[in-house]
N, CA, C, O and CB atoms as a CASP TS submission, in Angstrom:
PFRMAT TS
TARGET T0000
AUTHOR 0000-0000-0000
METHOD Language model
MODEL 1
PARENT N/A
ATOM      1  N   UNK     1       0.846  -1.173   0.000  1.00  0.00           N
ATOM      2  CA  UNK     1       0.000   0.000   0.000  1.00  0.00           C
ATOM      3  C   UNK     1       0.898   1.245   0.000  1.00  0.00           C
ATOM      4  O   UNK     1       1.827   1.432   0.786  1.00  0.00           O
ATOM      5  CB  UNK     1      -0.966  -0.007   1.227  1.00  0.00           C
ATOM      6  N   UNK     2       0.519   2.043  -0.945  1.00  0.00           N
ATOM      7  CA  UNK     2       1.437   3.289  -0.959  1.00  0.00           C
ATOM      8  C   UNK     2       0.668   4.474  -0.086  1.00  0.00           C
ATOM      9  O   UNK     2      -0.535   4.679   0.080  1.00  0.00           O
ATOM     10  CB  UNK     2       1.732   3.817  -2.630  1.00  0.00           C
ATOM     11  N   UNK     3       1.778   5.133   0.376  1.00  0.00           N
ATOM     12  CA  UNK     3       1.431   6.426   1.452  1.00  0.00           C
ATOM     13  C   UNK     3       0.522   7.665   0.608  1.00  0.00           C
ATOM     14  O   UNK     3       0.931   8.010  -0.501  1.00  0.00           O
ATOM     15  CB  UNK     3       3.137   7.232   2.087  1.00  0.00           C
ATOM     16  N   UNK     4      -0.303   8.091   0.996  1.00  0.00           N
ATOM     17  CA  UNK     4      -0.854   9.048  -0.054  1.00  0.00           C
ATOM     18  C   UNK     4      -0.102  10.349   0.253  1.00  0.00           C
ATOM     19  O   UNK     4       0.090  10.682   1.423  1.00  0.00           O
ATOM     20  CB  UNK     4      -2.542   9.249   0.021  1.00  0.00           C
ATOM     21  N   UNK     5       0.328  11.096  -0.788  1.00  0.00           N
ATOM     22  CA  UNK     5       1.080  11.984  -0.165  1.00  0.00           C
ATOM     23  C   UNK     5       0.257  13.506   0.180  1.00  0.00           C
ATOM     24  O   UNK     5      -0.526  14.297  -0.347  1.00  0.00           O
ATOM     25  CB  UNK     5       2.325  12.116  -1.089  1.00  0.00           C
ATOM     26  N   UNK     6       1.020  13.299   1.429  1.00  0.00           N
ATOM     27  CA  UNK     6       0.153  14.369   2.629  1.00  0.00           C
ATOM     28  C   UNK     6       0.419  16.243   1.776  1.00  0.00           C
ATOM     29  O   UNK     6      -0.296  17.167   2.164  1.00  0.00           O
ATOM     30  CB  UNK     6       1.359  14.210   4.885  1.00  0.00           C
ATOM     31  N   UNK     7       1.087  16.387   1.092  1.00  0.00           N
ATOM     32  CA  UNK     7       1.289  17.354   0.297  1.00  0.00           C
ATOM     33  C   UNK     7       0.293  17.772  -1.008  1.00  0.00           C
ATOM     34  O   UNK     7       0.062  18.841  -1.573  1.00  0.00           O
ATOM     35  CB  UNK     7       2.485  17.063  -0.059  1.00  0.00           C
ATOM     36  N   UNK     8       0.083  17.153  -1.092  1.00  0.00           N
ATOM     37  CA  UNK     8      -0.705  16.663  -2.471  1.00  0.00           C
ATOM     38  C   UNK     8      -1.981  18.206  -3.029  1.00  0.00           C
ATOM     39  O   UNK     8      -2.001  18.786  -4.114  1.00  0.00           O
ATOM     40  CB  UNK     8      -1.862  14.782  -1.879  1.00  0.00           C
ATOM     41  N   UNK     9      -2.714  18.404  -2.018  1.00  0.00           N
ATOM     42  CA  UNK     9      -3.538  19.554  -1.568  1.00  0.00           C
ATOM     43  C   UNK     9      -2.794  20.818  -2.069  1.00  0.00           C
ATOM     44  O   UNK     9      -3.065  21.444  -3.094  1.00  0.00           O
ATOM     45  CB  UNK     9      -3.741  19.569   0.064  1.00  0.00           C
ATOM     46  N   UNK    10      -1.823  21.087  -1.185  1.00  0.00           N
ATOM     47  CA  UNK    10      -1.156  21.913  -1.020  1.00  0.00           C
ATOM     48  C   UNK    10      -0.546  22.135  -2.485  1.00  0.00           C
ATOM     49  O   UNK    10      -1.040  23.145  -2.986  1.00  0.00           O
ATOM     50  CB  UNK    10      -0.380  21.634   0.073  1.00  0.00           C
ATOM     51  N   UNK    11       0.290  21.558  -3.245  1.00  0.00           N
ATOM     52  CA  UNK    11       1.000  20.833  -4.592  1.00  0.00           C
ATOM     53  C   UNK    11      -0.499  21.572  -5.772  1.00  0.00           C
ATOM     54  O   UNK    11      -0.407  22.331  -6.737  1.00  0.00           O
ATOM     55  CB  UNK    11       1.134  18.356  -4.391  1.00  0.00           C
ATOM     56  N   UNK    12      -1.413  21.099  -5.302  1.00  0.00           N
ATOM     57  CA  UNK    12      -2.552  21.245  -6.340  1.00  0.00           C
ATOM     58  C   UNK    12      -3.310  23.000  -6.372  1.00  0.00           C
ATOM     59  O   UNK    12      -3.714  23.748  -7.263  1.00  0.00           O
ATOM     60  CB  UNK    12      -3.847  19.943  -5.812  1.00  0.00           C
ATOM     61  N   UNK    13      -3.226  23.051  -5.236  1.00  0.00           N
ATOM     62  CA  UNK    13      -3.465  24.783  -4.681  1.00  0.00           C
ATOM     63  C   UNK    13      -2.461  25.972  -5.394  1.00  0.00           C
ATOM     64  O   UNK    13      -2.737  26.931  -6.115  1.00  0.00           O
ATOM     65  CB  UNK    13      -3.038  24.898  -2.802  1.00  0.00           C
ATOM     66  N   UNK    14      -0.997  25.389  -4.781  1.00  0.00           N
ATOM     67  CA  UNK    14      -0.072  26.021  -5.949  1.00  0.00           C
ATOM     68  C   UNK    14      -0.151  26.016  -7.538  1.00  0.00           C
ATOM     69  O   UNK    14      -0.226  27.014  -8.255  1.00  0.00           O
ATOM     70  CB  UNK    14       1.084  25.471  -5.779  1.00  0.00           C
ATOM     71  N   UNK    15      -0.130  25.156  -7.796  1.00  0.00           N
ATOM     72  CA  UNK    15      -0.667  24.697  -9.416  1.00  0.00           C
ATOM     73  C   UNK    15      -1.541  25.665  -9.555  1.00  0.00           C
ATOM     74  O   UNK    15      -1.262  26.746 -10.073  1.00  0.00           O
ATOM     75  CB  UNK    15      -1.449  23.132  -9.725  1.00  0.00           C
ATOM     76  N   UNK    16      -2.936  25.280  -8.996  1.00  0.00           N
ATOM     77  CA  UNK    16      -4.254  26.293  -9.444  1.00  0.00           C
ATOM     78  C   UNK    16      -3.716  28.148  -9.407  1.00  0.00           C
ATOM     79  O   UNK    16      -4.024  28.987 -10.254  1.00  0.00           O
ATOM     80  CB  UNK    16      -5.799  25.977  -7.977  1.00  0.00           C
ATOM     81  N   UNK    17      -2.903  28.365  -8.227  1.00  0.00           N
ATOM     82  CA  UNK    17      -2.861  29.460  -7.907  1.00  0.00           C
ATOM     83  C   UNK    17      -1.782  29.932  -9.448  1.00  0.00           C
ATOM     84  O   UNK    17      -2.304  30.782 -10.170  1.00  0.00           O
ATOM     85  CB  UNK    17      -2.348  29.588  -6.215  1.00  0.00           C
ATOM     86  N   UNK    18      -0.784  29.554  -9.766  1.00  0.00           N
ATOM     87  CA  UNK    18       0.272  29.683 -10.752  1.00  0.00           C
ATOM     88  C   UNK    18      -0.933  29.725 -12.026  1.00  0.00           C
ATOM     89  O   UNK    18      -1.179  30.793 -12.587  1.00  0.00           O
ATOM     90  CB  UNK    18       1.596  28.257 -10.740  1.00  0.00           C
ATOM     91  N   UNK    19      -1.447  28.803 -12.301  1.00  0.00           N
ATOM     92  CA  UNK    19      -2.152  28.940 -13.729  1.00  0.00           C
ATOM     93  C   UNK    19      -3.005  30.486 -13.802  1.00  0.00           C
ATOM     94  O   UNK    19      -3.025  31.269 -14.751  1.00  0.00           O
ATOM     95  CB  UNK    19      -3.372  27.502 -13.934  1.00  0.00           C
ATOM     96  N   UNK    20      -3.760  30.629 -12.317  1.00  0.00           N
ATOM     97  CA  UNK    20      -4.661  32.058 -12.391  1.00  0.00           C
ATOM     98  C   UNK    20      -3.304  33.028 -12.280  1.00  0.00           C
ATOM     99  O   UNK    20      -3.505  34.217 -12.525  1.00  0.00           O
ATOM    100  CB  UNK    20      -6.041  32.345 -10.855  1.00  0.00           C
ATOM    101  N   UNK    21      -2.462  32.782 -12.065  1.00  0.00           N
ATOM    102  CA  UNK    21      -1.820  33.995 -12.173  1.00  0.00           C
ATOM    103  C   UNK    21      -1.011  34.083 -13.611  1.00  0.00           C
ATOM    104  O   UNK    21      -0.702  35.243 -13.885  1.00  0.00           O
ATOM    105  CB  UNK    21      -0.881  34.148 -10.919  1.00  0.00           C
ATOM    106  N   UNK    22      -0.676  33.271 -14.416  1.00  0.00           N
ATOM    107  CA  UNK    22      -0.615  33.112 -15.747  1.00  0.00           C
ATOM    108  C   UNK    22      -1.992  33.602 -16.308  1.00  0.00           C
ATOM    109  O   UNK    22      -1.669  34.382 -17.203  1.00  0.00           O
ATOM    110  CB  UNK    22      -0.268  31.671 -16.090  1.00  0.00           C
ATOM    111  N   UNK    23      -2.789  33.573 -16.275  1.00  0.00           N
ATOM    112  CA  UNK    23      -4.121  33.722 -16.699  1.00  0.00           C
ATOM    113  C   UNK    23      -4.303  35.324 -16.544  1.00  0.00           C
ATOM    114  O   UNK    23      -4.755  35.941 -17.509  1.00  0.00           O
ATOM    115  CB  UNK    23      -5.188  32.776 -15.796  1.00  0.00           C
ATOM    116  N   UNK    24      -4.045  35.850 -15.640  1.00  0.00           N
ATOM    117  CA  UNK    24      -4.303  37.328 -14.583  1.00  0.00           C
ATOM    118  C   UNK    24      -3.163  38.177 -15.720  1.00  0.00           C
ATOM    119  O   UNK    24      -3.577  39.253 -16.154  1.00  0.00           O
ATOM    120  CB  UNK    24      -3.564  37.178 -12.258  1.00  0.00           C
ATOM    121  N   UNK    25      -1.621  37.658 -16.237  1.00  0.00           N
ATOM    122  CA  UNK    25      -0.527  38.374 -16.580  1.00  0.00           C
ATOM    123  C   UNK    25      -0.829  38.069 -18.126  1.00  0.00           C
ATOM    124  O   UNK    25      -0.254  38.856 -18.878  1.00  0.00           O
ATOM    125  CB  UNK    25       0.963  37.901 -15.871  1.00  0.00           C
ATOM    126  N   UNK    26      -1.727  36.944 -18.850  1.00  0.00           N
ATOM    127  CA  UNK    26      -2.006  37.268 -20.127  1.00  0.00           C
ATOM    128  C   UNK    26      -3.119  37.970 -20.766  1.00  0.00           C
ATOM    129  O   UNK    26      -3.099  38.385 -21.925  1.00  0.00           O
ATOM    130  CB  UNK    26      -1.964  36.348 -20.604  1.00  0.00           C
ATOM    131  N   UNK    27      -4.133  38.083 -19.907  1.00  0.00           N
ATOM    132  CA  UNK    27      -5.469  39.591 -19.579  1.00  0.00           C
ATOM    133  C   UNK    27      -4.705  40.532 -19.831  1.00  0.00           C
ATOM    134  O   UNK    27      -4.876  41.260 -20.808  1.00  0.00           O
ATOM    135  CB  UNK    27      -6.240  39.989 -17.854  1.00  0.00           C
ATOM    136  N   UNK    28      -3.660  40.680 -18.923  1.00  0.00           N
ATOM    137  CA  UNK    28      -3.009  42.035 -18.555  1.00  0.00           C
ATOM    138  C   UNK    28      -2.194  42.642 -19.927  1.00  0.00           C
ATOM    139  O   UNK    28      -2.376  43.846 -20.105  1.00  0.00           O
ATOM    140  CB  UNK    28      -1.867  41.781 -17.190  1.00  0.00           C
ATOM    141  N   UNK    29      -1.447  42.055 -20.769  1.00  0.00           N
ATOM    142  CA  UNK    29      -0.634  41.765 -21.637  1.00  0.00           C
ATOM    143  C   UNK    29      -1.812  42.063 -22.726  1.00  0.00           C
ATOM    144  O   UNK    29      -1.712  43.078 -23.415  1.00  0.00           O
ATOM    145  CB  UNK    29       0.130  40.327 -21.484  1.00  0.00           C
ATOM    146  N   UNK    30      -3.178  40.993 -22.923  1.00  0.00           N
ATOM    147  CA  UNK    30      -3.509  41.531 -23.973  1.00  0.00           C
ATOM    148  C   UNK    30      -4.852  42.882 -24.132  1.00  0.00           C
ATOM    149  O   UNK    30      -5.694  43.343 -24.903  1.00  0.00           O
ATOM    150  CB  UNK    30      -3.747  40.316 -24.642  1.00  0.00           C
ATOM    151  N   UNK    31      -4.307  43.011 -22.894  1.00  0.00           N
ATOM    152  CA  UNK    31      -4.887  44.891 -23.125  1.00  0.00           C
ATOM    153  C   UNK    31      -4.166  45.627 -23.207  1.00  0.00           C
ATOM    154  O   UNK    31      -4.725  46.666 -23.557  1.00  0.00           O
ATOM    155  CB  UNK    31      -5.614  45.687 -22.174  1.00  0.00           C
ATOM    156  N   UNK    32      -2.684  45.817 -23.038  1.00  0.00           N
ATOM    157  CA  UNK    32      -1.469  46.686 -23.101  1.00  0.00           C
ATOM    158  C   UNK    32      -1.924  46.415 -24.714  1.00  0.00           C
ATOM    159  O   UNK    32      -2.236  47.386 -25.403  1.00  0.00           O
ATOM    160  CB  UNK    32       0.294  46.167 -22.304  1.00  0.00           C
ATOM    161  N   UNK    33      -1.940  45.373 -25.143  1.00  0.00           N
ATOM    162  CA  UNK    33      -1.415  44.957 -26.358  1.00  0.00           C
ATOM    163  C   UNK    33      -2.562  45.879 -27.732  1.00  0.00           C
ATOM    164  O   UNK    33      -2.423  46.291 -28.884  1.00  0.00           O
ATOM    165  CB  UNK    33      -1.482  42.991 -26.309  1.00  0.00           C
ATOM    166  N   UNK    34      -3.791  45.809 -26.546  1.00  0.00           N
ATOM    167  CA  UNK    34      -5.132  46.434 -27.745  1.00  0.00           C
ATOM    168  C   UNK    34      -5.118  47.831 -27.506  1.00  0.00           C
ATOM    169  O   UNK    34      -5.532  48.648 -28.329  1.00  0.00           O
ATOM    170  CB  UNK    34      -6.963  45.856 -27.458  1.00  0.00           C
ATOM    171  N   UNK    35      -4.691  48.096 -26.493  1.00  0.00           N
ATOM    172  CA  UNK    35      -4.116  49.684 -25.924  1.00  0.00           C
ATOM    173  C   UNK    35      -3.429  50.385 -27.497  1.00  0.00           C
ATOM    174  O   UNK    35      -3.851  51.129 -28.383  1.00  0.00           O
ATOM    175  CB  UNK    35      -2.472  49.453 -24.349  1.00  0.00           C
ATOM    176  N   UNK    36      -2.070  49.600 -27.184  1.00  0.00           N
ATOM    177  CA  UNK    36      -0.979  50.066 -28.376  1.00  0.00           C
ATOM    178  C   UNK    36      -1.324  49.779 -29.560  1.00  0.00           C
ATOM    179  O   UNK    36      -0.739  50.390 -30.454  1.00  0.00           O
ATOM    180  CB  UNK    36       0.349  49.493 -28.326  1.00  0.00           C
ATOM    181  N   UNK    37      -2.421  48.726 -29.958  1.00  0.00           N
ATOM    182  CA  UNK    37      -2.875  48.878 -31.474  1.00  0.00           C
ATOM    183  C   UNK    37      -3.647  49.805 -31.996  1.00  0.00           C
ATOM    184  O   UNK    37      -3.632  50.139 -33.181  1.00  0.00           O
ATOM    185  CB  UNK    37      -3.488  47.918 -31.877  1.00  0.00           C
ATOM    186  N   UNK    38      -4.771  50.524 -30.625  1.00  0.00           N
ATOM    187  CA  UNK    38      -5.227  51.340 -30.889  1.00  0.00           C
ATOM    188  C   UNK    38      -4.615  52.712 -31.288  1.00  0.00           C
ATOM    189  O   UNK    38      -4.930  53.367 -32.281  1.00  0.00           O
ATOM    190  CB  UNK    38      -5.839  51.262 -30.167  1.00  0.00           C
ATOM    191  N   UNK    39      -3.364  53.153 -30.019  1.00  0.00           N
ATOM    192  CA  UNK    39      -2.827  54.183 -30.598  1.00  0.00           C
ATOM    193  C   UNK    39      -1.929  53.621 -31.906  1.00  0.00           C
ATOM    194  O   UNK    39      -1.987  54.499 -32.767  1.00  0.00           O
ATOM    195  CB  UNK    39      -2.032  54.965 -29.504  1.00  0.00           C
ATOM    196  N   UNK    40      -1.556  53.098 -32.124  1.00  0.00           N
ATOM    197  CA  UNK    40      -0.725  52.631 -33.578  1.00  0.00           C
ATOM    198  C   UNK    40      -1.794  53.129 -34.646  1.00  0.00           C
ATOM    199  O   UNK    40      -1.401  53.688 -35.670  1.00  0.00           O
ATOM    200  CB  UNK    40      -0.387  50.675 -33.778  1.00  0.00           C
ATOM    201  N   UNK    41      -3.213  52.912 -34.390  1.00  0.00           N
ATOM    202  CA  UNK    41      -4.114  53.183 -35.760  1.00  0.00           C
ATOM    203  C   UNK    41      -4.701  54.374 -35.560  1.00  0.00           C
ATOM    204  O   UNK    41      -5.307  54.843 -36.523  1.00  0.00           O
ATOM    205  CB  UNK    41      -5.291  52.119 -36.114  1.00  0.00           C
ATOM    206  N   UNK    42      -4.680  54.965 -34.587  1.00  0.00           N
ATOM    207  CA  UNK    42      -4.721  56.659 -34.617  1.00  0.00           C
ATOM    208  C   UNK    42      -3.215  57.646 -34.658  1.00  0.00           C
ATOM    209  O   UNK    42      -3.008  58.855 -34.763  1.00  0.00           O
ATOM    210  CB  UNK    42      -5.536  57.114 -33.101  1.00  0.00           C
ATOM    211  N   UNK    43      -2.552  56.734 -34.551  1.00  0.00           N
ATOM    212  CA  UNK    43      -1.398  57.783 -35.206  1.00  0.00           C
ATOM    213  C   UNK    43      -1.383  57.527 -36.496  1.00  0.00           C
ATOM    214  O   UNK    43      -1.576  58.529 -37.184  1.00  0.00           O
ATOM    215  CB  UNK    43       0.135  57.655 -34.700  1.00  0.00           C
ATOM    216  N   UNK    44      -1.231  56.590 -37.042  1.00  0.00           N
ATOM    217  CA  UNK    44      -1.304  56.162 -38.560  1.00  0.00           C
ATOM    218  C   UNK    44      -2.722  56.785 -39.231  1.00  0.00           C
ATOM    219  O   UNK    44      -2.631  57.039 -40.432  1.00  0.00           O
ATOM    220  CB  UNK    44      -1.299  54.357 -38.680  1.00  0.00           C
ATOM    221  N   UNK    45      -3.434  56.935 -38.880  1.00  0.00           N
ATOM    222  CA  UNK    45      -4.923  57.939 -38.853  1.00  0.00           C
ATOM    223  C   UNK    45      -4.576  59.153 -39.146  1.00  0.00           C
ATOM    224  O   UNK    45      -5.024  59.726 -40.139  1.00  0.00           O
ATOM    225  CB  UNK    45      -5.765  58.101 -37.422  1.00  0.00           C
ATOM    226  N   UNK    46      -3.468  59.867 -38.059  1.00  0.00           N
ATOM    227  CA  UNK    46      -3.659  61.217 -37.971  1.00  0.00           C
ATOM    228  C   UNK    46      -1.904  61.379 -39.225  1.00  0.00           C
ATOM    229  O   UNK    46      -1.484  62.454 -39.654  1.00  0.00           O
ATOM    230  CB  UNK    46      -3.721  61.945 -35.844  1.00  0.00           C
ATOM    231  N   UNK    47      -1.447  60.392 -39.424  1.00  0.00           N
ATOM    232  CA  UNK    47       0.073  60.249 -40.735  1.00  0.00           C
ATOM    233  C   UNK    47      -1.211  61.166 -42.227  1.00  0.00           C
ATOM    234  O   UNK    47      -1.269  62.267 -42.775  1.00  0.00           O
ATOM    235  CB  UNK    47       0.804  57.370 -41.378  1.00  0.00           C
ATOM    236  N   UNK    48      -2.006  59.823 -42.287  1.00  0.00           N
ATOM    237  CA  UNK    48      -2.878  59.919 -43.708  1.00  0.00           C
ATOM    238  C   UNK    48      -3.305  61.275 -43.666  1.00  0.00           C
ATOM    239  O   UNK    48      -2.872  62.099 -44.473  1.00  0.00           O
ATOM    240  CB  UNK    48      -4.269  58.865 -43.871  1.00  0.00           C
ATOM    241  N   UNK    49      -4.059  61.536 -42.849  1.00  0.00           N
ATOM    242  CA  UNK    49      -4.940  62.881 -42.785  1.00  0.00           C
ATOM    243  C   UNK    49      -3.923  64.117 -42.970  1.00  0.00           C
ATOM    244  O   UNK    49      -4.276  65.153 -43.533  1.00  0.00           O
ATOM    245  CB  UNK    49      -5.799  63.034 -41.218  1.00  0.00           C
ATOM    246  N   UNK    50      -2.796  63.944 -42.515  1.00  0.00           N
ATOM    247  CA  UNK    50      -1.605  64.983 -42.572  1.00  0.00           C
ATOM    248  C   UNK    50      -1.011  65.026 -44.052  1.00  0.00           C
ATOM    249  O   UNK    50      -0.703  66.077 -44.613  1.00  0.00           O
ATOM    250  CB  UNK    50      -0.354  64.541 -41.475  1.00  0.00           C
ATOM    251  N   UNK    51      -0.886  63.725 -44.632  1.00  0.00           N
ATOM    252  CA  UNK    51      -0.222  63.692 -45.950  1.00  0.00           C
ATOM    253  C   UNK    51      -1.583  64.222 -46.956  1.00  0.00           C
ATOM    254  O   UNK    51      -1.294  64.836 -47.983  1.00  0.00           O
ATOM    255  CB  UNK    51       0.465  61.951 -46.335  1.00  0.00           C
ATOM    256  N   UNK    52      -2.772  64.020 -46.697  1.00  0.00           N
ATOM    257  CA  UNK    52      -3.436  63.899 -47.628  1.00  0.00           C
ATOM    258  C   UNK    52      -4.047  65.359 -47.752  1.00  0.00           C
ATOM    259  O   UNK    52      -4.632  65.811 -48.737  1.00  0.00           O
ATOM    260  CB  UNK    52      -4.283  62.757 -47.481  1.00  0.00           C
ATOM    261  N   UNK    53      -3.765  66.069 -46.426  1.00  0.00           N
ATOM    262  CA  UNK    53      -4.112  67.498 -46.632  1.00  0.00           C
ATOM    263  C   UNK    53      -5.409  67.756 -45.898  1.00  0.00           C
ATOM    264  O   UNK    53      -6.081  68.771 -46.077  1.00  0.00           O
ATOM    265  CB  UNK    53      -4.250  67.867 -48.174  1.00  0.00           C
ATOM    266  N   UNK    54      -5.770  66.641 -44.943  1.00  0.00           N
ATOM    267  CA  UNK    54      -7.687  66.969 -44.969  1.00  0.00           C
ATOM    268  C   UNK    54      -7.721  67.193 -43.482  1.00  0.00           C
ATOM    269  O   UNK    54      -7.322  66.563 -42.503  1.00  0.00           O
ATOM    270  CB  UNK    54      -9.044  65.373 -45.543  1.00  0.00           C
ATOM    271  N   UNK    55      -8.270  68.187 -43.657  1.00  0.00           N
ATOM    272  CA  UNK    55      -7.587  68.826 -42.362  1.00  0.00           C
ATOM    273  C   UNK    55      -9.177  68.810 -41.197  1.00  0.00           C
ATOM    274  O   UNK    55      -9.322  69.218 -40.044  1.00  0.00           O
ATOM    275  CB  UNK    55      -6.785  70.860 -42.842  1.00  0.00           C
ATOM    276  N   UNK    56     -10.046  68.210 -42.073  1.00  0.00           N
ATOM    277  CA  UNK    56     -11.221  67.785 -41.092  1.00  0.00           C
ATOM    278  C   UNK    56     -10.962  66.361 -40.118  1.00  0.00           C
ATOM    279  O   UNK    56     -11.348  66.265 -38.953  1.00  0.00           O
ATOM    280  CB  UNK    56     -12.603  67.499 -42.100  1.00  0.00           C
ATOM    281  N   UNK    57     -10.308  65.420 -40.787  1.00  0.00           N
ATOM    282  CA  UNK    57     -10.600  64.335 -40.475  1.00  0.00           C
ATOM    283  C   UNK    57      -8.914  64.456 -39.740  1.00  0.00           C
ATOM    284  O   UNK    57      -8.623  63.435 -39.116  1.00  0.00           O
ATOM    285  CB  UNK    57     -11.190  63.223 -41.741  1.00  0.00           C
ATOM    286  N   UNK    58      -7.964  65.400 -39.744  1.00  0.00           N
ATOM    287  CA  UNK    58      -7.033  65.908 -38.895  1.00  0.00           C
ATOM    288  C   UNK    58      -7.448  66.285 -37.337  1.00  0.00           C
ATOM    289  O   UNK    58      -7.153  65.644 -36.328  1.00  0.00           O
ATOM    290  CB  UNK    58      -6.555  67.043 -39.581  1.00  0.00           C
ATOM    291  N   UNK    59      -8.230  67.527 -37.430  1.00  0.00           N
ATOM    292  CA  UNK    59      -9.209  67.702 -36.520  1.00  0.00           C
ATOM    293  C   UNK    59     -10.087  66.962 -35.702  1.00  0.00           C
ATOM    294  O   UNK    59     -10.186  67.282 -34.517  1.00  0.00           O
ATOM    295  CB  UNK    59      -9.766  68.201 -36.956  1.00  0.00           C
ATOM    296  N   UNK    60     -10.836  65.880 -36.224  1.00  0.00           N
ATOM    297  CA  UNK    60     -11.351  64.809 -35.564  1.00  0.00           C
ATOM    298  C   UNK    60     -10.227  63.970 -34.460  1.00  0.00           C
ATOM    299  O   UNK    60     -10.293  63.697 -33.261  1.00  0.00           O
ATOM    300  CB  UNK    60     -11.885  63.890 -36.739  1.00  0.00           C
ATOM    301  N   UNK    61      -9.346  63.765 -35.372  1.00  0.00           N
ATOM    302  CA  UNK    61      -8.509  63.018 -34.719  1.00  0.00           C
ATOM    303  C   UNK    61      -7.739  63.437 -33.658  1.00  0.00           C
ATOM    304  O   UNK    61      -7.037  62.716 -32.949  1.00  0.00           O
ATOM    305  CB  UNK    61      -7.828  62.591 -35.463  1.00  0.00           C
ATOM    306  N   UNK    62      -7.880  64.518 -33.579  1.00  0.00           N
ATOM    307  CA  UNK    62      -6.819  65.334 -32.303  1.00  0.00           C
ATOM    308  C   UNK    62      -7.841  65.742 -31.304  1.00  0.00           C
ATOM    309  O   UNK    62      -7.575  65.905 -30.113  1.00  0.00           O
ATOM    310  CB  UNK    62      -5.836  66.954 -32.857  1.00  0.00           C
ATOM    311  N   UNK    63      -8.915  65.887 -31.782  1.00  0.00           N
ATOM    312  CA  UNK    63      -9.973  65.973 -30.655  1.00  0.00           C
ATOM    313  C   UNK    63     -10.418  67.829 -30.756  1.00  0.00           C
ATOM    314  O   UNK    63     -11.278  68.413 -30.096  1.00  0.00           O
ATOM    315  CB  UNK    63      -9.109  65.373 -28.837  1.00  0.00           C
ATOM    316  N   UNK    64      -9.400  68.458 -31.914  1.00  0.00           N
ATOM    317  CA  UNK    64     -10.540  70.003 -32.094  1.00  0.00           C
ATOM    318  C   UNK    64     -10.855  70.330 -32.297  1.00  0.00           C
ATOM    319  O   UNK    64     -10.555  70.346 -33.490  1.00  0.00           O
ATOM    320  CB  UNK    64     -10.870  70.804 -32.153  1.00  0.00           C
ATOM    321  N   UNK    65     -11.764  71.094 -32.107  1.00  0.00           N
ATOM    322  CA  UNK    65     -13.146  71.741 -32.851  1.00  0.00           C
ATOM    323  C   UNK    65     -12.605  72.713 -33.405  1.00  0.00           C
ATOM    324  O   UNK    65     -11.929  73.616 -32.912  1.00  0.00           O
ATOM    325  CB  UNK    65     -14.436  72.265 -31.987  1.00  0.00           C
ATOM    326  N   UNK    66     -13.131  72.381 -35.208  1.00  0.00           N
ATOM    327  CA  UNK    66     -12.445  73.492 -36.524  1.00  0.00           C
ATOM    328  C   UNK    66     -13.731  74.935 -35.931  1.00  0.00           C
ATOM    329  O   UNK    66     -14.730  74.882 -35.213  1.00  0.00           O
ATOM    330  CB  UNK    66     -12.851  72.594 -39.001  1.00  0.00           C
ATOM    331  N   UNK    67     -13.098  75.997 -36.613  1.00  0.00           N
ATOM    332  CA  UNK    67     -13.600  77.361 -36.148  1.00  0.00           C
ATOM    333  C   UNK    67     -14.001  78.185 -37.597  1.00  0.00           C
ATOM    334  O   UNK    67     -14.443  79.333 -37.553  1.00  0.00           O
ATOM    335  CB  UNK    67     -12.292  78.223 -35.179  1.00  0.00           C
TER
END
């Protein structure tokens, strides 16, 4: 008969706790990540609008109200 090991609980708690915290740091990661795509496509937004001369959709993008 083998000893059941008295650790075992404990062993499985860690485990669970390590995976939610893997879990907790790739959440975290992929909102940094939708963060920076967003500004990546409003700077690249506000590139076009600059090259292309249109100075409305410039305005939109910076947030000011044309006069």
């Amino acid at each position: 008969m083998t000893n059941p090991n008295p650790f075992q609980q404990v062993s499985d708690f860690v485990a669970k706790m390590g995976e939610a915290y893997r879990e907790f740091e790739l959440n975290n990661l992929m909102t940094e990540l939708e963060e920076f795509n967003i500004q990546n496509y409003k700077d690249a937004a506000i590139d076009v609008a600059l090259e292309t001369g249109d100075r409305e959709a410039f305005y939109k993008l910076m947030g000011v109200n044309e006069k």
